[in-house]
TIKE-311124 format. One line per 4 residues: their letters; for each residue x, y, z of C-alpha. Coordinates in steps of 0.25 Angstrom, whole numbers, plus 5000, padded with zeros to 4 digits. Each point is the difference from the previous one (the first is absolute). Layout:
<mivos>
A	X:Y:Z; ...
</mivos>
This chain:
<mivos>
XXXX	5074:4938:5056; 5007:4990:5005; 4992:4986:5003; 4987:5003:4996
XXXX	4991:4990:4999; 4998:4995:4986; 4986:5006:4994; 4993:4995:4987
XXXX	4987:5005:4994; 4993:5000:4987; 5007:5011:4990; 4988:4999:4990
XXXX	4986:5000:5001; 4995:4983:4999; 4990:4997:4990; 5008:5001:4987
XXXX	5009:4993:4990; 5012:5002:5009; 5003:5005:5015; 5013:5004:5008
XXXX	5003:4997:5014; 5011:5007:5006; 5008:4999:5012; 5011:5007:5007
XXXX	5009:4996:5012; 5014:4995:5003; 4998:4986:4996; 4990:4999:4990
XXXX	5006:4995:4987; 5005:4987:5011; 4985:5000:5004; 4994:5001:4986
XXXX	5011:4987:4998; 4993:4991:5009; 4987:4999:4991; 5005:5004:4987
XXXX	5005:4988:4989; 5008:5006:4990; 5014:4995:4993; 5009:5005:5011
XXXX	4997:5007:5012; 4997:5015:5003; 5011:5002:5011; 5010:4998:4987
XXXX	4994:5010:4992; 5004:5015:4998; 4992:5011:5001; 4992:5006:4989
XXXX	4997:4985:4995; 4987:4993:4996; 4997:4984:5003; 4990:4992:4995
XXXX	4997:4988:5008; 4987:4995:5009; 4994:5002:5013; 4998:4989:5007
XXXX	4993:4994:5013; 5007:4989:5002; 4998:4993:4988; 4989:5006:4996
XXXX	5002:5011:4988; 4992:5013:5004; 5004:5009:4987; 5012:5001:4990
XXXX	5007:5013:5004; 5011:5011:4997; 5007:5005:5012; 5009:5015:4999
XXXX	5010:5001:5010; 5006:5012:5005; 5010:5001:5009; 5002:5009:5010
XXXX	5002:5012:5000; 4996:5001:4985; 4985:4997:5002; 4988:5009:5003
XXXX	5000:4999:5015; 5015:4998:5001; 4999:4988:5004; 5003:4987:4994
XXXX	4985:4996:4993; 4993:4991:4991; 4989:5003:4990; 4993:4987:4996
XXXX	4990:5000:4987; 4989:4991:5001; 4988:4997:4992; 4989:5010:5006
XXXX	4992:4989:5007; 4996:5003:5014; 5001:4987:5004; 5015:4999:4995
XXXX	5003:5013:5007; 4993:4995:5012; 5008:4987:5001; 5014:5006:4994
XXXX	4999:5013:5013; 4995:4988:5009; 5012:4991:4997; 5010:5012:5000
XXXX	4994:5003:5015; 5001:4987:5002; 5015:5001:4999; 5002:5012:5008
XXXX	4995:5012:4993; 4987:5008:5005; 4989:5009:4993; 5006:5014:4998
XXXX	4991:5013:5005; 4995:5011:4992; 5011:5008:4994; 5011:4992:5006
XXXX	5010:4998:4989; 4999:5015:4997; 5003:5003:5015; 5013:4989:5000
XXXX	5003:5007:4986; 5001:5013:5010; 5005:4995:5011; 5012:4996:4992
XXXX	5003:5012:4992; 4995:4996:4988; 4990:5010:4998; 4995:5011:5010
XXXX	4985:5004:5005; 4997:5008:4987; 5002:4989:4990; 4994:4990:5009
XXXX	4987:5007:5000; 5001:5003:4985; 5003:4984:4997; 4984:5001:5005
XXXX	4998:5011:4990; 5005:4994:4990; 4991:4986:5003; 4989:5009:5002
XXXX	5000:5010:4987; 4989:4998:4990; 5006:5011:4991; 5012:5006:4992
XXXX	5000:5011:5009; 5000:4993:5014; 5010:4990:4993; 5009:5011:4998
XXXX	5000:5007:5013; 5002:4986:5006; 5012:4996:4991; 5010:5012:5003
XXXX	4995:5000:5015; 5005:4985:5000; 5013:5002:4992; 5003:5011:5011
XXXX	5000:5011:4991; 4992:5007:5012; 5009:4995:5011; 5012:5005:4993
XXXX	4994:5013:5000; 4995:5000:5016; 5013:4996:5002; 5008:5010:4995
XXXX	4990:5009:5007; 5005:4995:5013; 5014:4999:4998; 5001:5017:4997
XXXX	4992:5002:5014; 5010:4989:5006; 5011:5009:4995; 4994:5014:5006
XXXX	4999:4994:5012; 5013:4993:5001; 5007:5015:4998; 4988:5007:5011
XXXX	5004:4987:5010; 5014:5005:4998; 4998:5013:5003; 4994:4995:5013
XXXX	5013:4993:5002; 5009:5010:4998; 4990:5011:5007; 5010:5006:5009
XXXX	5008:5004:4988; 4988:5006:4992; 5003:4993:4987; 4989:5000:4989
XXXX	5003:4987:4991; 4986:5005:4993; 5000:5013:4993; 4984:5005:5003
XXXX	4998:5003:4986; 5003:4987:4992; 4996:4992:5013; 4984:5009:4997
XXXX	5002:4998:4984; 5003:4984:5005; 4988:4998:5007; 4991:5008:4992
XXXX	5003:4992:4988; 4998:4986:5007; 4988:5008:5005; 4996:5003:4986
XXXX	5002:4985:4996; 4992:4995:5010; 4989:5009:4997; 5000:4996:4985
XXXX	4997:4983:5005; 4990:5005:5008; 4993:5006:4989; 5002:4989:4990
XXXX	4989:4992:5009; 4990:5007:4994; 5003:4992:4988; 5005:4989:5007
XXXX	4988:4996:5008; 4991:5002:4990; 5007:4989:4993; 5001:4992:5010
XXXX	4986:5002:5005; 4994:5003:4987; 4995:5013:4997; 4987:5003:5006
XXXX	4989:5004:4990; 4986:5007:5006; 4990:5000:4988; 4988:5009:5005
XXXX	4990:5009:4996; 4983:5002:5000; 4993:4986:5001; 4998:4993:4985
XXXX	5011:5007:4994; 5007:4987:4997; 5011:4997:5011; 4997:4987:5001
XXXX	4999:4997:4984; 5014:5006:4998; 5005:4992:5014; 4994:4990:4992
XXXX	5007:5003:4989; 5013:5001:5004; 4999:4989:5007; 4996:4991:4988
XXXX	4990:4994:5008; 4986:5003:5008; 5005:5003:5013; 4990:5010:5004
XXXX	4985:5000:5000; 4995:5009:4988; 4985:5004:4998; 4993:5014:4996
XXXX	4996:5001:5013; 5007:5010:5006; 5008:4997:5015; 5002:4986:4996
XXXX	5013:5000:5005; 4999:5004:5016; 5014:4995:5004; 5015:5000:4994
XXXX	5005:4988:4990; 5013:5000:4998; 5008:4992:4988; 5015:5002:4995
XXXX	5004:5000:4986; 5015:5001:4994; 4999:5010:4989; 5014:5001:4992
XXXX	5008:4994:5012; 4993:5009:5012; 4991:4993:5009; 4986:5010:5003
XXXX	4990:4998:5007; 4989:5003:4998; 4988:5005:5012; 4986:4999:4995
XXXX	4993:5009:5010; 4985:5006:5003; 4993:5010:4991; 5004:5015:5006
XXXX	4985:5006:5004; 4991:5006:5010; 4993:4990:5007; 4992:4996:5012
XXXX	5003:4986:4998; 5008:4997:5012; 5005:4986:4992; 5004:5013:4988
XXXX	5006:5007:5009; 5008:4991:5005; 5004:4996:4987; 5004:5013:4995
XXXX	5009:5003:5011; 5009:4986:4998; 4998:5008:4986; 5006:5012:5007
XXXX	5013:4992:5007; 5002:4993:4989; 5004:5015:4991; 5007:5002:5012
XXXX	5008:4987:5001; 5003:5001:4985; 5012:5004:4991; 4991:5000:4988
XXXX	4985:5006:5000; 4992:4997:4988; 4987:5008:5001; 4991:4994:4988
XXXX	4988:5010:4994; 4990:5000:4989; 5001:5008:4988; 4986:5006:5004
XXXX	5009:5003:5014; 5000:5016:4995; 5002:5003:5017; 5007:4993:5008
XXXX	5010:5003:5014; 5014:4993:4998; 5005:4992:5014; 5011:5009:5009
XXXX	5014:4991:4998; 5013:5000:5007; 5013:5007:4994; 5004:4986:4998
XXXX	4988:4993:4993; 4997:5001:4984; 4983:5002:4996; 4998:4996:4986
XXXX	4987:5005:4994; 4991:4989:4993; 4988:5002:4990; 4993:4985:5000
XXXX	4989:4996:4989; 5005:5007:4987; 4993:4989:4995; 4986:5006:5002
XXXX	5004:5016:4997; 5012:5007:4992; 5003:5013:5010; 5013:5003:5005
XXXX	4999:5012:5009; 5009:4997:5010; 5013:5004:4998; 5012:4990:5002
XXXX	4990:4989:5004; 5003:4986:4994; 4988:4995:4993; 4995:4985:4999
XXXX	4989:4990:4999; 5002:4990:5012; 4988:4990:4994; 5007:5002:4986
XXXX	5014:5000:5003; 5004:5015:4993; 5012:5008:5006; 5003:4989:5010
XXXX	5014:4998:4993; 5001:5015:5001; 4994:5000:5016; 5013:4989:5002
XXXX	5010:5009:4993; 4996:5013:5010; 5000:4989:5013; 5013:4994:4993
XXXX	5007:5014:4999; 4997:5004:5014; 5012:4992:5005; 5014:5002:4995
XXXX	5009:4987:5001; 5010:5002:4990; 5010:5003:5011; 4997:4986:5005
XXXX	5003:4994:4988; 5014:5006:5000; 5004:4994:5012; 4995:5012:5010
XXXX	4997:4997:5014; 4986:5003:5005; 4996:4998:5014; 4987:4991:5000
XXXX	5000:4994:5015; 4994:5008:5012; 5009:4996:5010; 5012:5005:4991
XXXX	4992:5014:4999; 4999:5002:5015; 5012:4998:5002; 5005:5008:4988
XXXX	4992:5011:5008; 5007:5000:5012; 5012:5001:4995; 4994:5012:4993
XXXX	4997:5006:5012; 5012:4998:5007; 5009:5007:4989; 4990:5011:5001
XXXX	5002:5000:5014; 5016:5000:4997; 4999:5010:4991; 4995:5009:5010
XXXX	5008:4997:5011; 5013:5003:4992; 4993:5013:4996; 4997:5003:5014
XXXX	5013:4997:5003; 4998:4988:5012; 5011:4992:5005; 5008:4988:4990
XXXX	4992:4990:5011; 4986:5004:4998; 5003:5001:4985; 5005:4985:4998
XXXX	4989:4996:5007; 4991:5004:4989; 5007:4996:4989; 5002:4985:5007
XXXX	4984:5002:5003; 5001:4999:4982; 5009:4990:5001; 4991:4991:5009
XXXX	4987:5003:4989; 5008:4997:4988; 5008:4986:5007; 4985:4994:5006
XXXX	4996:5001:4983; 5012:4991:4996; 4999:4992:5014; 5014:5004:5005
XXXX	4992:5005:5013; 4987:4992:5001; 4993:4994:5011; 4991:4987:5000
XXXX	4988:5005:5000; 5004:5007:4985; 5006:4988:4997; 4988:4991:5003
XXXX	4989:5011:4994; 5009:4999:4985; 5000:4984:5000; 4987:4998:5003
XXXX	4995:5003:4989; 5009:4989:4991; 4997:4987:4995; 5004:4987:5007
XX	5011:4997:4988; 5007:5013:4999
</mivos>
């Protein structure tokens, strides 16, 4: 970490009443000096402190500022850094980062302050990634999954996961040390309660991506059913706009529309897709089988009928998905033969609060709002799942009783997963495939 270059980018987004700047390096608050006017200079000032003063070219006044100054290694990157408020002109910010780079400084890269915040232990891989979670959530839920991943609350928890396997393979490397003697440092029964139970833990992350991904993602929604039953009034509907094409026409909609809508702090959303019928229609029939892969693709399907829809063949769903029943165009006819079927008018609005409550309840996340981790990023679940596999794999090798060498290698195998999730063992490519994703500023 030593001697980097000093970097500065724009924290904010330009446009608005006010921006940031921000820039990290050894040498930054003397370089910030040498174009900012203020009543004494930065080098003098402690950490933690606000100025107000000018930025200057020359004698030209570009903006009235206020500069923070953080002092090493009390700062986001662990470096000595400056964040500079500015009005949120582009043209202020253009001249401010060109009279900085002027002095010294250059642009930062995607992502790079988060990987000098890594790079100096500040935070590891996980929280780096969630810091882009957290830019990036658009609801309560995804806030929260991003906020206890970046407090490390899901660090601590992998953590302790590799510090028991680095203890039952410190005592099976002894063994192999004192082989000659035929010393067991590991009782076989603790040591297979052990690894089952960090077995166990493991197994219980990787199911919390069920949840987890379809906050992060948003939970994918397949409204289908016959031609002119309404999928795209109630997409419509939900959407609080006309997204999708509507007519009495039946097959109007030949392709999927997709929109998102947070309901009650979950993101869903929502795949408008062909009617479902026999056709020769080759353009149908193309239709009705982006029909079929998105059911296939969803977590939730929402197959829509008629109340005059006495017969009618349900879609086959994973173990995994959810079908919830919908009656449309109560409006127009009062039966209600179906049983557990949800029962609205999408050109009226009836039963749509109702239809939001059953979508709503199909996701629990009152864990997450006690603090709970959840898994939500795929990388973190592949790896999850090797360790999986490499403790299953322990498992059975103690059980077949092979040697303490062939054993540890399994368990470090785990180790290795769960470090590449926290970046203790990474490699650039990993590194370079998480950061490419950031903005310039963070």
């Amino acid at each position: 970490m030593q001697h980097n270059p000093i970097i500065v980018a724009p924290a904010t987004a330009l446009g608005g009443a006010i921006a940031v700047l921000r820039m990290s390096g050894e040498g930054s608050v003397a370089l910030c000096d040498r174009i900012f006017k203020g009543r004494k200079p930065l080098v003098e000032a402690k950490s933690h402190t606000i100025h107000y003063g000018t930025i200057c070219d020359d004698e030209r006044v570009v903006d009235d500022v206020v500069v923070a100054i953080f002092r090493a290694p009390h700062s986001y990157t662990g470096e000595e850094s400056v964040e500079i408020s500015i009005h949120g002109s582009r043209y202020i910010a253009q001249e401010v980062i060109r009279l900085l780079c002027e002095q010294g400084a250059q642009m930062a890269m995607a992502g790079e302050f988060s990987q000098r915040a890594l790079a100096a232990g500040r935070i590891d891989l996980s929280q780096a990634e969630a810091v882009a979670d957290l830019i990036a959530s658009d609801s309560r839920a995804a806030h929260a999954v991003a906020a206890t991943q970046m407090r490390g609350g899901y660090s601590e928890i992998l953590e302790g996961l590799r510090d028991k396997l680095l203890n039952i393979t410190t005592l099976l490397e002894l063994e192999l040390d004192f082989s000659e003697e035929d010393v067991e440092f590991a009782d076989r029964a603790k040591l297979r309660s052990m690894l089952e139970k960090t077995d166990s833990a493991v197994v219980r992350l990787m199911e919390s991506f069920k949840v987890g991904n379809a906050i992060r993602e948003g939970v994918a929604v397949a409204i289908v059913g016959r031609p002119n039953v309404g999928k795209s009034t109630l997409l419509n509907r939900l959407v609080g706009d006309d997204r999708a094409m509507v007519s009495d026409i039946a097959g109007t909609t030949r392709d999927t529309i997709e929109e998102s809508v947070v309901i009650d702090d979950i993101r869903f959303r929502f795949v408008d897709t062909a009617g479902l019928h026999d056709t020769d229609d080759r353009l149908e029939q193309m239709g009705i089988e982006r029909t079929e892969r998105a059911m296939r693709q969803a977590q939730i399907v929402l197959y829509m009928m008629e109340p005059s829809q006495v017969e009618f063949e349900l879609p086959t769903l994973g173990s995994e998905q959810t079908l919830l029943l919908v009656v449309n165009k109560i409006d127009t006819s009062s039966e209600r033969s179906v049983e557990g079927a949800i029962y609205i008018s999408a050109r009226e609005g009836e039963g749509i609060d109702e239809l939001r409550n059953a979508l709503r309840s199909t996701v629990d996340t009152e864990g997450l709002y006690r603090g709970e981790v959840v898994v939500s990023n795929m990388r973190h679940f592949e790896a999850l799942s090797r360790a999986h596999s490499a403790l299953t794999a322990a498992v059975s090798a103690l059980d077949m009783g092979v040697s303490e060498e062939l054993l540890a290698e399994d368990i470090r195998s785990a180790i290795t997963a769960l470090a590449e999730i926290t970046g203790r063992i990474t490699s650039d490519d990993i590194l370079k495939n998480v950061f490419a994703n950031f903005c310039i500023g963070k």
